[in-house]
Structures are given as C-alpha cells and as structure tokens.
C-alpha positions as semicolon CSV with decimal commas, in nm:
position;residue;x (nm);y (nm);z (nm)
1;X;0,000;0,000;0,000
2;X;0,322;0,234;0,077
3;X;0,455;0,176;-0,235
4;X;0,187;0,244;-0,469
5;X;0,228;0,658;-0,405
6;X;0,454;0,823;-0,581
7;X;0,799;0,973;-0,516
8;X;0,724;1,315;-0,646
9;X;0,919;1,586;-0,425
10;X;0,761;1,786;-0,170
11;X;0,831;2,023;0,065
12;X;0,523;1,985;0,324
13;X;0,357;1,630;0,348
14;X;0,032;1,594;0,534
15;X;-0,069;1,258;0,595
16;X;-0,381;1,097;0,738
17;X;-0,401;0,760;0,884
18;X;-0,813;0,706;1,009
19;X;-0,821;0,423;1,213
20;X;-0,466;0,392;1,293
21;X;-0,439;0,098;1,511
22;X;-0,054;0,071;1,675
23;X;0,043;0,233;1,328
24;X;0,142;-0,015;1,068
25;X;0,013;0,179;0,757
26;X;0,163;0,506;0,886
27;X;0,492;0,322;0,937
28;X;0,536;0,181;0,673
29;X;0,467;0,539;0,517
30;X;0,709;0,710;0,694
31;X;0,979;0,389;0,625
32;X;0,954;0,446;0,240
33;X;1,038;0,836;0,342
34;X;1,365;0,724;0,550
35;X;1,473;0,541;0,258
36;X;1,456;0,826;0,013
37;X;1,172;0,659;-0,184
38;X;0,921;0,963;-0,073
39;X;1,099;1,291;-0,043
40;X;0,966;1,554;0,152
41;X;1,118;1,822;0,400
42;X;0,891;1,742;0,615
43;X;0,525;1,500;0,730
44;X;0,310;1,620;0,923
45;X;0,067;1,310;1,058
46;X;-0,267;1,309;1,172
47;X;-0,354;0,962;1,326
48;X;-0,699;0,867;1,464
49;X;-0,768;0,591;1,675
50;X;-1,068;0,564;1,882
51;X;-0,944;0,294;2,078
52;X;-0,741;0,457;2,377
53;X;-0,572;0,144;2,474
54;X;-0,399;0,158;2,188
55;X;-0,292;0,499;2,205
56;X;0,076;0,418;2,383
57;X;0,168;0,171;2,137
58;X;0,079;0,419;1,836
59;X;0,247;0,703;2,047
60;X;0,601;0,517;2,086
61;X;0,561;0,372;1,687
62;X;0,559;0,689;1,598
63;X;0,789;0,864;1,863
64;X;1,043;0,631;1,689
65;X;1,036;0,762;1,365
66;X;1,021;1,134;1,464
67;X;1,412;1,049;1,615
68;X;1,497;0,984;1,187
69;X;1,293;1,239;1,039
70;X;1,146;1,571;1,034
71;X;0,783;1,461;1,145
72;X;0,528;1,567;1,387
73;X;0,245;1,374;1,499
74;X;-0,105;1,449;1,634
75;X;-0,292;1,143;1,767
76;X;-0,643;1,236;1,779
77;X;-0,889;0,976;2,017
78;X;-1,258;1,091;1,914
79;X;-1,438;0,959;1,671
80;X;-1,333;1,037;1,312
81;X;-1,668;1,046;1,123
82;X;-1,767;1,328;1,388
83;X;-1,417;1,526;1,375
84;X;-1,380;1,468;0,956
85;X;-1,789;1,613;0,927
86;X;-1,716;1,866;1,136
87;X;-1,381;2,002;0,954
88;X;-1,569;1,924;0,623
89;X;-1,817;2,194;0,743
90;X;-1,636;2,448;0,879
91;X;-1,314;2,424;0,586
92;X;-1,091;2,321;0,888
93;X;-0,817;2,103;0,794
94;X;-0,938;2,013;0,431
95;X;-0,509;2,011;0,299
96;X;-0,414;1,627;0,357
97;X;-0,186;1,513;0,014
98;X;-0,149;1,193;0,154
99;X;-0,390;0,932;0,289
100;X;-0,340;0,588;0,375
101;X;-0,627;0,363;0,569
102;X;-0,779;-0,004;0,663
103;X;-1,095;0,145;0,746
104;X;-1,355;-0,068;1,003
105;X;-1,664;-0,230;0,802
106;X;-1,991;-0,225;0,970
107;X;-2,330;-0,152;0,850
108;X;-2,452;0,178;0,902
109;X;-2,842;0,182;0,972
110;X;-2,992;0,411;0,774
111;X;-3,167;0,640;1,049
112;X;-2,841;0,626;1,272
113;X;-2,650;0,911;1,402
114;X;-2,345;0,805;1,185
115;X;-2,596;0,853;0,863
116;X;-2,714;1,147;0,970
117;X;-2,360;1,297;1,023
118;X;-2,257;1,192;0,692
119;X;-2,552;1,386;0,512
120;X;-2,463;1,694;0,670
121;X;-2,123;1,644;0,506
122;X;-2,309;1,502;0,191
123;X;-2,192;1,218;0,207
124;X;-2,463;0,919;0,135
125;X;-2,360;0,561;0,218
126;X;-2,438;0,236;0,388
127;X;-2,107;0,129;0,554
128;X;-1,840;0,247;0,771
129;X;-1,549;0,152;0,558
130;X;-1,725;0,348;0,221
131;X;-1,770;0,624;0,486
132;X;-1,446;0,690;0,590
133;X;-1,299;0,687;0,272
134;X;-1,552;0,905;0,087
135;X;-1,474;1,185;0,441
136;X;-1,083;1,150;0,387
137;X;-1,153;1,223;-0,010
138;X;-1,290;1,554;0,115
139;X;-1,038;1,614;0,331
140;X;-0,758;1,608;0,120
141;X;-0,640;1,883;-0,134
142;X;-0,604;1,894;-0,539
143;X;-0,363;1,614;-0,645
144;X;-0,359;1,464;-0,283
145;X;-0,278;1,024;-0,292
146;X;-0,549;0,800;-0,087
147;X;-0,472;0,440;-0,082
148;X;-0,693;0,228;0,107
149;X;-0,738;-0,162;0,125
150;X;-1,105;-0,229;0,134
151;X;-1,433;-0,462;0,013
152;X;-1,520;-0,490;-0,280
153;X;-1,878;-0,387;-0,249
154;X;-1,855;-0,065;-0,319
155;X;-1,778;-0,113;-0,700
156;X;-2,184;-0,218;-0,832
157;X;-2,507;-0,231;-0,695
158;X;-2,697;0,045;-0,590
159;X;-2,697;0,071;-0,239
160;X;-2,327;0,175;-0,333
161;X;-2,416;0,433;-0,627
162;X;-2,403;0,755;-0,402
163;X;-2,034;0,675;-0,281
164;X;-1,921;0,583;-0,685
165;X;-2,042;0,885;-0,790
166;X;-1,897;1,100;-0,501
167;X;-1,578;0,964;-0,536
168;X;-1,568;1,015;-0,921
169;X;-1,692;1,313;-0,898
170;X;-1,371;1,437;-0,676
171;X;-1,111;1,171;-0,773
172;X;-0,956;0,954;-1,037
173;X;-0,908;0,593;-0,953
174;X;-0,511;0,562;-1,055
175;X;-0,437;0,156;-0,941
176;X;-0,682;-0,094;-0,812
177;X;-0,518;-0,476;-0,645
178;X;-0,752;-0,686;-0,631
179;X;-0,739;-0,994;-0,372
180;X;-0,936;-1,299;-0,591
181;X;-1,003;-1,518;-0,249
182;X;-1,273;-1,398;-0,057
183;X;-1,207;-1,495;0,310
184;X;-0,866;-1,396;0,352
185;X;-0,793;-0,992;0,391
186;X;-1,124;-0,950;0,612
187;X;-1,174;-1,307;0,772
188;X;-1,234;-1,201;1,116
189;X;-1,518;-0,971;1,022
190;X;-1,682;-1,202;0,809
191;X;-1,661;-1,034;0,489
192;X;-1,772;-1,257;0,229
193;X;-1,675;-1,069;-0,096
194;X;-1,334;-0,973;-0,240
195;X;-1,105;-0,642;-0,108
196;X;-0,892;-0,445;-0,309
197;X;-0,629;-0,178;-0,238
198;X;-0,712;0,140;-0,421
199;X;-0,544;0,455;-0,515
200;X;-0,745;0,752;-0,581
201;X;-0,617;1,109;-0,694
202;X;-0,811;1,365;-0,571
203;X;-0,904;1,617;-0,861
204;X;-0,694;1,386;-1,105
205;X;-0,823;1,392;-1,457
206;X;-0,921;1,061;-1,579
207;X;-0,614;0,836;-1,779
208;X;-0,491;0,477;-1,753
209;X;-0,557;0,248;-1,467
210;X;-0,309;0,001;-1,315
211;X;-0,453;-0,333;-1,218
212;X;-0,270;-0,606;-1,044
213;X;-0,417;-0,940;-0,895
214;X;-0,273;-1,181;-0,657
215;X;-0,524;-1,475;-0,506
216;X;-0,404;-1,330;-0,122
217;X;-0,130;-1,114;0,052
218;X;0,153;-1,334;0,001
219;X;0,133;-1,213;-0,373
220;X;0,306;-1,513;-0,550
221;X;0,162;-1,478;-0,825
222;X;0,118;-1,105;-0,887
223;X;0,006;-1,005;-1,238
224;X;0,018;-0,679;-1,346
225;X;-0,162;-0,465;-1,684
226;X;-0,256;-0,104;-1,734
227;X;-0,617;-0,014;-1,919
228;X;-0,768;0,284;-2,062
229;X;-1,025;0,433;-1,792
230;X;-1,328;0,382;-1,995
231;X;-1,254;0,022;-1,922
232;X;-1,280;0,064;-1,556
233;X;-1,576;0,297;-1,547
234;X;-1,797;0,216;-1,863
235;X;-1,862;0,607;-2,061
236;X;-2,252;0,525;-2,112
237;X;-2,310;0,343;-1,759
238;X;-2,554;0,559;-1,568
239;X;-2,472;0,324;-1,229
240;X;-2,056;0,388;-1,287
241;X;-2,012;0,047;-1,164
242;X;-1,638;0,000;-1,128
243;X;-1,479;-0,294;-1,299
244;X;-1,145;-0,458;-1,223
245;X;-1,037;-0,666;-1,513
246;X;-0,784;-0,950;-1,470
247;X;-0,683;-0,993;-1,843
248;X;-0,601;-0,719;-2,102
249;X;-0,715;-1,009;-2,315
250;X;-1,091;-0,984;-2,468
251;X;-1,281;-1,295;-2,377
252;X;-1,627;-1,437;-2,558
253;X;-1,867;-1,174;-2,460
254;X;-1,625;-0,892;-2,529
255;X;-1,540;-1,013;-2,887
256;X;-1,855;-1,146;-3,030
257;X;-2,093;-0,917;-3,264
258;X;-2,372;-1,169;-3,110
259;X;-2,365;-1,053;-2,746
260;X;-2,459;-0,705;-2,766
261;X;-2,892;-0,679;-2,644
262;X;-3,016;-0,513;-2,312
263;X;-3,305;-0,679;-2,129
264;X;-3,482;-0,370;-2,254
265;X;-3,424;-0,475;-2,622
266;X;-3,498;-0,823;-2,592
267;X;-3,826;-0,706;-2,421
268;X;-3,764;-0,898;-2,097
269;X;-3,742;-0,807;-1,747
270;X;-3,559;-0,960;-1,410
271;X;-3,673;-0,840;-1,108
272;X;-3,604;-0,968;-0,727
273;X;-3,837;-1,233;-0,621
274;X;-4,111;-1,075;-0,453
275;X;-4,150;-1,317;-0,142
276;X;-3,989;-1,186;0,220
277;X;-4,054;-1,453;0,418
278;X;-4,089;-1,319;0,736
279;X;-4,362;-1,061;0,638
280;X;-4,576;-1,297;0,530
281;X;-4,557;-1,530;0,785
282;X;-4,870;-1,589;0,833
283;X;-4,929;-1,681;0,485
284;X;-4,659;-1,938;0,464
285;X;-4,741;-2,330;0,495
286;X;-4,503;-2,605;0,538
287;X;-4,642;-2,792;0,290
288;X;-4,897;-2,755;-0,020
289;X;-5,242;-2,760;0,122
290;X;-5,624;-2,622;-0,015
291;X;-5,596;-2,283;-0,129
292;X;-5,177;-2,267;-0,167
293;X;-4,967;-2,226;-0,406
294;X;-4,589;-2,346;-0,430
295;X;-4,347;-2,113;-0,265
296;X;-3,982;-2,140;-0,458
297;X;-3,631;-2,120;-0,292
298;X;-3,286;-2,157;-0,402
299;X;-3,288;-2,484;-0,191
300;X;-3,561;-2,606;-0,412
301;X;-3,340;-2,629;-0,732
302;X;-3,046;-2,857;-0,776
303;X;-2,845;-2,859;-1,100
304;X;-3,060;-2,806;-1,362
305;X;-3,380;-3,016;-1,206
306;X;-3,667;-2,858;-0,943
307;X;-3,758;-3,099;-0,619
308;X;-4,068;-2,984;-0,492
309;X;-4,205;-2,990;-0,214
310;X;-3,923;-3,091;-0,007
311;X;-4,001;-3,205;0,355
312;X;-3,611;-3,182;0,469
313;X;-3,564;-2,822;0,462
314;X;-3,667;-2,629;0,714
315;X;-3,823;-2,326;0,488
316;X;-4,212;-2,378;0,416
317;X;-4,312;-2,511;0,059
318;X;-4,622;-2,335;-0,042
319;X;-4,786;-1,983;0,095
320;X;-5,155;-1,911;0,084
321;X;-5,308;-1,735;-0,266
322;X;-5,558;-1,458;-0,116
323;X;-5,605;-1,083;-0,132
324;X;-5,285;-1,024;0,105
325;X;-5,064;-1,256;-0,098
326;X;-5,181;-1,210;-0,484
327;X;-4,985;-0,904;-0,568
328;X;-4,649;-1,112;-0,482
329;X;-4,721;-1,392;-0,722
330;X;-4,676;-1,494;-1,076
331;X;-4,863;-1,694;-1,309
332;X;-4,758;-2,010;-1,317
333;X;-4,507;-2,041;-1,712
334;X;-4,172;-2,095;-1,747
335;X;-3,925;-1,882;-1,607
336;X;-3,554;-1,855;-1,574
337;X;-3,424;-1,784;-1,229
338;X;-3,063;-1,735;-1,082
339;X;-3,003;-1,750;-0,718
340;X;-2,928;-1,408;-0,529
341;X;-2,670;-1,576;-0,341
342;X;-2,349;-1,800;-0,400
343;X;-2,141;-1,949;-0,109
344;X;-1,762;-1,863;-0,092
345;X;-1,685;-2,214;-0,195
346;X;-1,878;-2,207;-0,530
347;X;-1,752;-2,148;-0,876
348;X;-1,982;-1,941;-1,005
349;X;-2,071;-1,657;-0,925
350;X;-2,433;-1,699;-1,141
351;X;-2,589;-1,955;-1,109
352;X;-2,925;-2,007;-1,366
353;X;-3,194;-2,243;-1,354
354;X;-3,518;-2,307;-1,574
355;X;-3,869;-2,365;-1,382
356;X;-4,125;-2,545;-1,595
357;X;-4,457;-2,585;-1,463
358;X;-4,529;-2,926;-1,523
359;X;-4,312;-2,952;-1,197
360;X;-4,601;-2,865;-1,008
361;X;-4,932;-2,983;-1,169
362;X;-5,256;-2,777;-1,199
363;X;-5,093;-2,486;-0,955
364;X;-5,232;-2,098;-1,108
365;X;-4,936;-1,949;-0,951
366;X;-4,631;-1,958;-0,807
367;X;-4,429;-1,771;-0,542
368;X;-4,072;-1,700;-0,543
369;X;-3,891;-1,602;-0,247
370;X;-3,664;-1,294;-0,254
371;X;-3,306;-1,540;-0,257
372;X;-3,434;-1,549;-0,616
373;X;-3,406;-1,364;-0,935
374;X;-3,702;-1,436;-1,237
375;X;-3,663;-1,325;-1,586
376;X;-4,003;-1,253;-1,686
377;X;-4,230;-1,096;-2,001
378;X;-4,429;-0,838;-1,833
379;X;-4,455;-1,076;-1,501
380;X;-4,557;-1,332;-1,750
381;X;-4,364;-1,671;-1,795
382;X;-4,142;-1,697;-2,066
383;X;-4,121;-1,899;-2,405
384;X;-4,006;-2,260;-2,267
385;X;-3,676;-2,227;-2,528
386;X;-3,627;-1,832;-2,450
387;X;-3,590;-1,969;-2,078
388;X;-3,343;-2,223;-2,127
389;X;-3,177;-2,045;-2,352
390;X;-3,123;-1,729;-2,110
391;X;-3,021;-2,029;-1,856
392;X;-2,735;-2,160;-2,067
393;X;-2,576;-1,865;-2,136
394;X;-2,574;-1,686;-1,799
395;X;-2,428;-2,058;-1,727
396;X;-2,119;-2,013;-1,981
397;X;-1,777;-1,932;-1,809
398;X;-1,765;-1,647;-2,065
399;X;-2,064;-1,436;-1,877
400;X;-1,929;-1,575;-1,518
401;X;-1,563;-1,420;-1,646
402;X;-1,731;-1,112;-1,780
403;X;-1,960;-1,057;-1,470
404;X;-1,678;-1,088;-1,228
405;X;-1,525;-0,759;-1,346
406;X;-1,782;-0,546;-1,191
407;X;-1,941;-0,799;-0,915
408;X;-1,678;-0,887;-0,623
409;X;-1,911;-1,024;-0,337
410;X;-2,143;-1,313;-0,247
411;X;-2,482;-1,181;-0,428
412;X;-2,597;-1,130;-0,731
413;X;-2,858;-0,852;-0,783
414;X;-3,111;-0,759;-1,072
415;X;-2,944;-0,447;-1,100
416;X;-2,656;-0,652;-1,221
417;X;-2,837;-0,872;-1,504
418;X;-2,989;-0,601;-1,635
419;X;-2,636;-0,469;-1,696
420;X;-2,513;-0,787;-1,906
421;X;-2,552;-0,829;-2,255
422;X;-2,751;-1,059;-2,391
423;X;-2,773;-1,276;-2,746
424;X;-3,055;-1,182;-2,958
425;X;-3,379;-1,338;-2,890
426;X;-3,350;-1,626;-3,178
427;X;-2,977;-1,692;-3,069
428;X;-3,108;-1,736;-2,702
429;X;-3,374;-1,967;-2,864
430;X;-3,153;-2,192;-3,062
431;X;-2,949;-2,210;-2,751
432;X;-3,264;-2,331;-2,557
433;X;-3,363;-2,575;-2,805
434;X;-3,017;-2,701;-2,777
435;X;-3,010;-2,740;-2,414
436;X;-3,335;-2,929;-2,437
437;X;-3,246;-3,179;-2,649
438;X;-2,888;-3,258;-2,488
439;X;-2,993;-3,382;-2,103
440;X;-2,736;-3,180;-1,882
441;X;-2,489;-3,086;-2,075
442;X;-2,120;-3,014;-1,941
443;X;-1,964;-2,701;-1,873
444;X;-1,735;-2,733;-2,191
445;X;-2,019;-2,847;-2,405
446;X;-2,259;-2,496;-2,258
447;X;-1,859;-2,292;-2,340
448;X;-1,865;-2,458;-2,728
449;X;-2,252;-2,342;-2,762
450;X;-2,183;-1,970;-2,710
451;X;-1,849;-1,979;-2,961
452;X;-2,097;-2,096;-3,169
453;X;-2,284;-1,819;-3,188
454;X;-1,968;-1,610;-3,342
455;X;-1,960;-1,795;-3,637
C-alpha cells in the first residue's frame, strides 16, 4: 500500500491515517520516506484511533520515527466520522496530500446518528469503511494520494451508487489490487466478498488504470496490466459500476458481434423475487395444502432439475393465494431464475436455472422467495426455449468471467443482469432448443454453444 504513491518531491507532506491501530500503515509510510523513496522536507501526521488502549503503542511507533525524520504527529482519540464532518463543514483542515487507511466495516443503519452525520457532510452511504474513505476524499487537497485496502462492495449495486459517484466526482481511480479469495484480507469480520487496495487522486483527470491481482497477501503470483479508464468505469453506464479486469485479453462476450442486447431490447425483465418470508408469515405453509400455491427457494433447485415440495428443509413449501398474498405472485409459465446468493466455496458466481410448470401440476401461480431472481415478459412466464436459452448462457464461463469484473461479493442482484448483454432473442432460442435436447450438458459443451454463436 506504501509503495503504490509516488515519489514526487515535496516540501510539506500531510498525511492521514483514520483508524490507525498501533500504526502499521503510517509506518510503513514514513519507512519508504527514511529510505529516500518519498521525499519531503517534512510529514506532518494526523492519526486517529478511537481505541485509547492503543494509544501508547501508536504514540512510541511513531515517537520512533520522529528520532529519523522531520515529522510531527497528532494522535487524535474521538471519533473520526464526527471530527472529519465537522472540519468538512467548517473548511478546517481540508489540505491532507497523503492518505493511507484499513478502514472498520460495519453496516450503518440508515436512520443512525453516523448517517445522519454523513448527510450533513453530503456524504450518502451504507457502511463504515465506504464512509471513511468518501470523508478522507474531502479532506484532502487537489492532487492529494489516498490508498486504502477495502471490500469490494462498493464497485456495483446500488446501495453503493451515491459513494461511486462521489468519489468520481472528486477523484480519479489511478491503481486498483484486487485480492481474488474472498475470506482472507477481512476473515475475522466475516466479509464474504473480495477487497482491493485502491489509489485515488483527488481532482486527477481521468487516464490509464493500473490493475494487479494476486489470489491473497503473500502475492506469489502477482500479475500486473494497465487499461484505458473507460474500461474501468464504462462512458454510457448511468450506475458507474467499477470494474477490475484480470486480463487485457478480450474474452467471448467482449469479442462477439452476437452478445450485444439489453433486457430492454430483448423485451424482458428480471426483477427480485417478490416473497420476504418473514412478512408474510402468516401466509406461509409447510407444505402444499387447499388454497396454496408453491413457494420457490434456491434450496428447491439442484443442477438443472426442481424438487418440490421438499419435507427436509426447514423453509415452508407453499404460501396461501388470497387478497394479502396475490400481488407477490406470478402466473404459473416458465421462467428462468438465478439465485441471489453464492457461497464462498462455489464457482460461479451466477448460477441459472429453468422452472417449468409441469413440476407442479394444476398450480395458477407460483411464489418465489426474494433469494431469487425471475426473468419474466411483463410478469408473465417466458417462451419454454427463451428460458433455457437465457439459462445456458448466464451458465457459460464467458458471462461468469465477464460478470466478475464489476461484481466482487457473495450476491448477485437484478441491477446486475440487467447490466449484461444478452444474445438476440432467436440466438437465445436456438441455444434453448439445444439445451433441451442434450440432457445436462457439461460445462465445456454450454462454453462450445456460445463460440458458436460467433460464427
């Protein structure tokens, strides 16, 4: 993270370190500056750490440093969302060149006093690492460095879109690292989605990106390539989702003449399935009964095959159709579905399956639980090839690839499909007539299907 700012001379450097800990980002900082790598005639550090206890071993890192160096140091112990709104407000220390940060992740409720804080600032986000990165942005001056190692949640979906576009507005992303395992940098908080080290320019104008990969920290086998910007941030992308490519190389989707529909064109829709469990508890059965209807979860698909009703899970099979319940259901057609969800351990990332509805006899309507995505026709089902076809190629390693560029974490949201590209309808249907006719075909044999397409 020290090394990725560069050695231009300065006379003054003001560094910030929020959430300092004993000092280990600072330090390494300030050992790059001993060694001549960072010149400067002098840092000036401002270190927050909210945790007191920690406050002797940061004081005596730092007092070490200070004996080789020009440097002074300010440890500050309040809390740095407060101190950062407040100096944000009243143009109080907004001069940092230099940031460097592991910021805490945590959830920040929406009606909390740490949202609150942060609007006053204008600042609109939903975590606390997203948070203290978008307040140090705004603390730092024209041309100022921020590197921070954080999740990689930030970079699509829209409960993220007000920190992308804050931080594009004021900053241009100059190298992104990306960590391919997802239970490694942030294992002890649970973080289920890759991190990446980022370096940001604040007020830089937009030009190539470095991006390097390593599968974790040890960084055996680092790979390094540069890209043009509008490869990072896509020009016509009104949600600025923020891809990290691992190849310079083109793959499938990028180089066929095939793959190039929206939803929107193809006159299809995905939305989030409708079903949230717990607020309709009432309406939910363990099993079919009179006047149900079957009630679909991820657990109820396996491969490419539906087993319903299942009596060993422990969700409910079937939820009541009445006045309460009938604006959450669909008619019962085909549909293709992928899972919201994918466990660290899995493969894929997307994961589609077809429902047909001879699976569940004479049933009017289904329910799909929210753990679910449905491609739909107007919340209608779907031509029976058109579904499969959709299926196998969201299933192709070539969309999987592609998708991972933008999507770093455990779930998959609508948002996202609508921003793939699709095959024409009739290519989707030949692929769906295909699939039909081959039983479960391998993952090679689904890969062969779409190359077929670019002939």
């Amino acid at each position: 993270m020290a090394g990725l700012f560069s050695s231009v001379s300065q006379s003054i450097c003001r560094l910030l370190d929020p959430g300092a800990g004993i000092g280990s980002l600072s330090s390494a900082f300030l050992e790059r500056c001993i060694s001549g790598d960072l010149r400067f005639d002098k840092v000036e550090l401002s270190a927050f750490e909210l945790d007191s206890l920690l406050h002797h071993e940061l004081q005596n890192t730092l007092a070490a440093f200070s004996k080789q160096m020009p440097l002074t140091c300010e440890i500050f112990g309040g809390d740095f969302i407060e101190e950062a709104v407040n100096r944000i407000q009243f143009s109080h220390g907004n001069n940092f060149t230099h940031v460097i940060l592991n910021p805490p992740y945590k959830k920040i409720n929406s009606h909390s006093r740490y949202r609150l804080l942060l609007r006053q600032a204008g600042i609109e986000t939903v975590n606390l690492y997203s948070a203290f990165v978008a307040l140090a942005l705004a603390l730092m001056s024209p041309g100022g460095q921020l590197v921070a190692i954080i999740p990689r949640s930030f970079c699509n979906g829209p409960y993220y879109r007000p920190f992308r576009q804050f931080i594009l507005e004021r900053a241009a992303i100059r190298y992104i690292h990306l960590f391919t395992l997802r239970n490694q940098a942030f294992k002890d908080d649970n973080v289920l989605q890759e991190n990446v080290i980022i370096m940001l320019e604040r007020s830089g104008q937009p030009t190539a990106v470095t991006v390097s990969t390593s599968t974790d920290d040890r960084f055996a086998d680092l790979a390094i390539h540069t890209y043009t910007y509008d490869h990072i941030v896509l020009p016509n992308d009104r949600e600025q989702f923020i891809h990290v490519p691992t190849s310079p190389k083109p793959n499938s989707i990028e180089k066929s003449l095939v793959v190039r529909y929206s939803l929107d064109d193809l006159g299809l829709q995905v939305s989030t399935g409708p079903v949230v469990d717990f607020r309709l508890k009432d309406h939910l059965r363990n099993m079919p009964q009179p006047g149900t209807v079957p009630l679909l979860y991820p657990s109820h698909f396996k491969h490419q095959s539906i087993k319903w009703p299942r009596a060993d899970i422990k969700k409910p099979n079937a939820i009541h159709r009445n006045e309460t319940t009938e604006k959450w259901l669909y008619p019962t057609g085909c549909y293709c579905v992928v899972r919201r969800f994918s466990s660290k351990e899995e493969n894929r990332r997307i994961v589609a399956m077809v429902v047909k509805p001879s699976a569940f006899a004479d049933a009017p309507m289904l329910g799909f639980e929210n753990h679910l995505n449905i491609f739909h026709e107007g919340k209608q089902g779907l031509p029976e090839a058109l579904a499969y076809g959709l299926a196998v190629f969201l299933n192709t390693t070539a969309v999987d690839e592609n998708f991972r560029r933008f999507n770093g974490h455990t779930q998959v949201n609508a948002t996202d499909l609508r921003l793939v590209k699709y095959p024409n309808r009739d290519a989707l249907m030949a692929l769906g007539e295909w699939a039909m006719c081959c039983g479960e075909p391998t993952q090679a044999m689904i890969d062969e299907q779409l190359e077929n397409l670019h002939a």
